[in-house]
N, C-alpha and C positions, 0 to 999 in steps of 0.2 A: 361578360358572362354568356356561355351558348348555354340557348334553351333550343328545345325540339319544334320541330312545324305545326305541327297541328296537338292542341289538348282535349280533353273531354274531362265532362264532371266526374269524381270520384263516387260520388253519394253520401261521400264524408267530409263535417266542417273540417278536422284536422289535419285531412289530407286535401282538401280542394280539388283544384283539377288536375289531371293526371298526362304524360303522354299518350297518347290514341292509341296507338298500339302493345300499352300495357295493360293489364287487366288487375281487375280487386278482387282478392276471393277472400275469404275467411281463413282465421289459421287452423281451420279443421281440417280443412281443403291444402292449406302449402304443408303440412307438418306429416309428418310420419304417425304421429301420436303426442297427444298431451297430458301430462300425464302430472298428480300431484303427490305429497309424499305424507307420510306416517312416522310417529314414534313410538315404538317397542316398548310393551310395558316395561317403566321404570323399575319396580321391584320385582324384577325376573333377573337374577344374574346370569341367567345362560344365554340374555339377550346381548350382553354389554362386556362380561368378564371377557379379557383376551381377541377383542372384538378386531377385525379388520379393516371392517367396509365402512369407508369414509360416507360419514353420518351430518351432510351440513344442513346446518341453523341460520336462521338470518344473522346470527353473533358472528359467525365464523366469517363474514364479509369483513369487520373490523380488520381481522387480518390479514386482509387481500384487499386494502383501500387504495385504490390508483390502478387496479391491476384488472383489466379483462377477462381475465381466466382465476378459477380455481383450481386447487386440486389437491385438499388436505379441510380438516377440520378438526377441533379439540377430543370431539367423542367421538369412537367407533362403536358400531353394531356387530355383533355377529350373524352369520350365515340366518341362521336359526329365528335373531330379532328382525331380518328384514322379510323371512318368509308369510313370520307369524304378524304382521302389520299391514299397513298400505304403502310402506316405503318400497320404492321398486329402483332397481338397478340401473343406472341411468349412463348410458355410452356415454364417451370421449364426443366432447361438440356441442352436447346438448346444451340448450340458451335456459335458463336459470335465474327466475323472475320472482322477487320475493311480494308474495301476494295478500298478507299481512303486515300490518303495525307500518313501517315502511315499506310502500306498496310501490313496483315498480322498476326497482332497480336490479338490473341485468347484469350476469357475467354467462360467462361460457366454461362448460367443464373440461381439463382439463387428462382426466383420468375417472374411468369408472366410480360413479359413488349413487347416495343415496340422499336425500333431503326429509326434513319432515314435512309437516303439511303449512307451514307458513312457506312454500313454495308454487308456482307455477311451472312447471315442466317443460321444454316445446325441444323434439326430437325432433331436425330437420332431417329432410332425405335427401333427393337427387333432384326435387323441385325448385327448393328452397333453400338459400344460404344460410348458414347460421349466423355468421357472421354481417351479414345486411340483416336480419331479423332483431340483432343484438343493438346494433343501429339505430334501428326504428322503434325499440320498446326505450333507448335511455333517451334519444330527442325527441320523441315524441308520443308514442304507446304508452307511455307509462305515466306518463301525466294525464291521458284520458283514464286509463283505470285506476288511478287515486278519487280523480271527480267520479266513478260511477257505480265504485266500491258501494257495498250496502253490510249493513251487521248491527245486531245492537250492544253485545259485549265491548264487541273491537271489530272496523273496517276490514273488509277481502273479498277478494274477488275468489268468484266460483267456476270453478274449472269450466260448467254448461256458460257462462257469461264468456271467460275468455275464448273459448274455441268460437265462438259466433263473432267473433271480433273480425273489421274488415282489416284486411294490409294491401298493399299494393307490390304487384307481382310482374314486374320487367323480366325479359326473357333472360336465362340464366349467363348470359354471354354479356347481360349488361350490371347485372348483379355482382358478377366479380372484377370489371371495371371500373363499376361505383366501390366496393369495400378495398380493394385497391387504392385507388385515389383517395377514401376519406383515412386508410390507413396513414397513410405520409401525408396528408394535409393535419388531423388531426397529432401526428407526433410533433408536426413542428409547432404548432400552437400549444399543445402542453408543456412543452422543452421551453418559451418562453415564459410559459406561464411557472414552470420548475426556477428557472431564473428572476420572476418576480419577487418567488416567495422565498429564495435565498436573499435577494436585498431587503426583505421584511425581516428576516432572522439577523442578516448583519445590521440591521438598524437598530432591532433591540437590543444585539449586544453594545452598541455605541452609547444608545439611551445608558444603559445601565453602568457601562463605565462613567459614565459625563457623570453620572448623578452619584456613582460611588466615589470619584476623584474631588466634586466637590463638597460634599457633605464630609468627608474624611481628611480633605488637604487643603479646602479652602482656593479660594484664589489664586492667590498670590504662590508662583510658580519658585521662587527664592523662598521660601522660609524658611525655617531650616525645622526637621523635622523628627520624632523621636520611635519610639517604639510600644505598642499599644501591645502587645505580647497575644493579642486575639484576632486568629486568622482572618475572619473576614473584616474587621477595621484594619488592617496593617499599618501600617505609621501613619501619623499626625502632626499637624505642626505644633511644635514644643511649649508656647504659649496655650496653646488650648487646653481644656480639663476632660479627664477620663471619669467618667462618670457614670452609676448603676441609675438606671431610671427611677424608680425608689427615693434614690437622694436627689432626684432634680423634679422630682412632682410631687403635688398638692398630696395628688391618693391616685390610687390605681384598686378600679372596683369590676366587678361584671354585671349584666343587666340583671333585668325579670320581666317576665314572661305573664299578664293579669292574665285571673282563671277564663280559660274559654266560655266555659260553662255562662259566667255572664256576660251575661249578651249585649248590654248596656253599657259594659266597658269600653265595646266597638262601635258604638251608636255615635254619627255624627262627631268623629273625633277630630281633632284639633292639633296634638301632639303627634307630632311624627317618633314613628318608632321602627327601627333598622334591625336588620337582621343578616346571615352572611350573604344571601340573593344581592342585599341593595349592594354589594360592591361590584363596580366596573371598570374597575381599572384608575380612577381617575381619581385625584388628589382630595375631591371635596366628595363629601355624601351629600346627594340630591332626589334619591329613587327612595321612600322609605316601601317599608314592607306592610306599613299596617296606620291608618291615623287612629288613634286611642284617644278615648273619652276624661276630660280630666276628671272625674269620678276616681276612676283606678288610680289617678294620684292620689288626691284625697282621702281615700281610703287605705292607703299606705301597699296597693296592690302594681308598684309602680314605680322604679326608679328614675327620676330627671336630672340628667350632665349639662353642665351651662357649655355654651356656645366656648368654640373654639375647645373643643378637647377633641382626642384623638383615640378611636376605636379600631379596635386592634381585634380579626377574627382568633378565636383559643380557640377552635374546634370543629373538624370535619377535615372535608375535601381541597379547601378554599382556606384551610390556616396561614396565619401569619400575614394575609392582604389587611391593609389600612388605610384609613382616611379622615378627615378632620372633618366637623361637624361646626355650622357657623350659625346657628340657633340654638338655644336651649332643646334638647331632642332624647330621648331615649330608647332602649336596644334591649332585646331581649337576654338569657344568660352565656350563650354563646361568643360574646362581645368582653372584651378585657377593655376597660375606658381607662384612659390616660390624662389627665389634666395636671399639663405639667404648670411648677412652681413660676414664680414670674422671674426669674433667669435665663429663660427658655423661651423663643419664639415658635409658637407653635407651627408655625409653616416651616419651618429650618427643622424640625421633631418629626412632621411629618415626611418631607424628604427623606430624612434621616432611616426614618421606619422602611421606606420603600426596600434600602438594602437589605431588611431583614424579614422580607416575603420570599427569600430563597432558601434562607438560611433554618427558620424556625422550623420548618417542615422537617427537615433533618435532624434538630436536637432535642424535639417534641418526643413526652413521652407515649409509648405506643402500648396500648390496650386492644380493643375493637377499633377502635379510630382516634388519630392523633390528638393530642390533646396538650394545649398549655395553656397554663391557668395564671392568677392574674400576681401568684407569688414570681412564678417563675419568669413573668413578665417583666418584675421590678430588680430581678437580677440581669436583666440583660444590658451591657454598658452601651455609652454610646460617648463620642468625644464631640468638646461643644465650645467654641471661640467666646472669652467671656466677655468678650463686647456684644450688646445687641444688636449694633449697627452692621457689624461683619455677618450678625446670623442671615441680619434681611437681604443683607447684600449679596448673599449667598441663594436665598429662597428668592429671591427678583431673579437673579441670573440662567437658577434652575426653569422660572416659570418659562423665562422669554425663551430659553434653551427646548426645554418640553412640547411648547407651541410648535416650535418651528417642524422638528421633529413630528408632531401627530399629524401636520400638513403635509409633510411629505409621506408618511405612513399611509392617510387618508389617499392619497394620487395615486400610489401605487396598489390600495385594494379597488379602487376604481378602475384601473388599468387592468388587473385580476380578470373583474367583473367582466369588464367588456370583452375580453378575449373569451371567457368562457359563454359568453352571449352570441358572441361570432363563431363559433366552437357549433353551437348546439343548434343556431340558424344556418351552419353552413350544410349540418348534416341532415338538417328538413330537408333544405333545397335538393340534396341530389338523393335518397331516399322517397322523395314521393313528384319527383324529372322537373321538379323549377330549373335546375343548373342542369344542363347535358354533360353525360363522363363519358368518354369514348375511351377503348382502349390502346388508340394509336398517340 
């Protein structure tokens, strides 16, 4: 790695020492202007109706995630809503720092627009690049103004805070060598990194085939096989039974939720009680949401499921995910409990369930938010080898299957990590002259 001959101190921990013949000024001093933004009264339609001027929100980055630039939003303002506010017109270039709630995070405009006030502004000129400023607010400027944020509703930084903020300022002929260089250094580090997270998508779909091919066809690659007439089980092997869960479990119930209000239900509790949070993906519940006081049982404010049944989300965001539970435990009403009959190996049920965390979301019925309840639960089939020993042998093979798979899953979000850590250290270094960029 070339570094420069001689450094000197910045005056800043985050930037350290600097090249000698760069200088730190403030971004009041590199920027043209900083400028923050405003939102037009909401109940004025002469602000919004037929509006033009691209009006972004910190929301509006969800739509531009991976991408440097903007240059669109959901809502426009008109003419008239940016005059009558603090939103101000902000040129093609300008770096775009969102200074609330998620503090810190940069793009660059891409077409004239307008921001509200969960924005920081920074208008480069003919001093400063924008593109090296962009730089330096996501490796590094933006993690200092997360730590120095102050508010008591909600964190943000103040316009008089950031313009006093220091940067480091290389003569402009080195400025566009360095965003040069991190330009094509950083595409190719996310083009790996785009290629990591395509082997994480195609590993899920392999997961999900292994575990759909044997929960639905069993092992044994010869059987011979029938026709289950329901799209997402497709055929089975002919020996096995088709079955509504209903007819293969004990009861199928939903939780309860003791009154908040007492307070001694939650005192020192004991009982684990789950809720759609505690689920993570993973076959077992281990994360409960809340320990509960046996009292709330006792007092009839409180249902408990014996160990080994299998809870099934009916509602929200997060429908249809499940997991077995291997203690006596209880869950609030949002949970549909399955305790299946003793025909049924609950880890072979469980697997079974995982195919239909894709599926429910789609046949759920829709109000304000999805919903399946614990009827509609016991109608859904599942097909099941009526020997127990084929079930385990089936849930042994899933497990050993599942491990191997979350290892190799696990490597590659490490591998992720590191890249993006080398990513965000490489663009320290040549942003404040550790690494020298020449443009030859």
């Amino acid at each position: 790695m070339k570094t420069y001959s001689a450094y000197k101190e910045s005056g800043e921990d985050w930037m350290g020492s600097v090249p000698e013949h760069w200088r730190v000024e403030r971004l009041k001093d590199v920027c043209e202007d900083v400028l923050g933004g405003g939102t037009p009264k909401t109940g004025d339609e002469r602000y919004w109706d037929e509006g033009d001027i691209i009006w972004v929100t910190p929301t509006d980055y969800q739509d531009f995630e991976g991408q440097e630039t903007i240059d669109d939003s959901k809502l426009k303002i008109t003419k008239l809503g940016m005059t009558s506010s603090a939103a101000r017109l902000l040129p093609i270039g300008t770096v775009l720092m969102t200074s609330r709630a998620s503090i810190g995070d940069a793009k660059i405009s891409s077409a004239p627009l307008t921001t509200n006030q969960g924005f920081m502004n920074f208008v480069c000129g003919t001093k400063y690049q924008n593109k090296f400023l962009f730089y330096i607010i996501n490796s590094s400027l933006g993690y200092i103004f997360k730590n120095i944020a102050t508010g008591t509703t909600y964190l943000e930084i103040s316009k008089r805070v950031a313009k006093q903020e220091k940067v480091p300022l290389p003569p402009y002929t080195e400025q566009t060598a360095i965003t040069v260089y991190l330009d094509k250094a950083t595409a190719d580090i996310d083009t790996v990194i785009k290629l990591k997270n395509e082997q994480l998508d195609k590993l899920d779909d392999y997961k999900k085939s292994i575990l759909h091919e044997a929960v639905t066809k069993g092992l044994n690659k010869k059987v011979e096989l029938t026709d289950s007439n329901i799209d997402w089980i497709g055929k089975y092997p002919k020996h096995w039974k088709l079955m509504r869960l209903k007819d293969c479990s004990d009861y199928i119930q939903t939780g309860s939720t003791p009154p908040t209000s007492v307070s001694e239900y939650y005192e020192n509790g004991t009982i684990e009680w789950f809720s759609p949070p505690s689920f993570e993906g993973e076959l077992e519940l281990t994360n409960p949401a809340k320990l509960i006081n046996e009292k709330a049982y006792t007092d009839g404010e409180l249902k408990m499921f014996p160990a080994n049944s299998v809870f099934l989300i009916g509602i929200g965001g997060t429908i249809g995910k499940s997991a077995i539970i291997r203690k006596p435990s209880s869950c609030n009403q949002q949970l549909n409990v399955i305790k299946p009959d003793c025909r049924i190996e609950v880890d072979f049920l469980a697997f079974f369930m995982k195919i239909y965390e894709d599926v429910i979301i789609n046949i759920a019925q829709f109000t304000t938010l999805p919903i399946f309840n614990q009827t509609k639960t016991g109608l859904l089939h599942i097909v099941v080898p009526p020997q127990k020993k084929e079930q385990k042998e089936i849930a042994e093979f899933l497990y050993s299957t599942m491990k191997k798979i979350k290892s190799e899953r696990e490597l590659i979000e490490q591998q992720i990590e590191k890249l993006k850590e080398y990513r965000k250290a490489l663009i320290h270094e040549c942003v404040t002259g550790k690494r020298k960029v020449t443009s030859d």
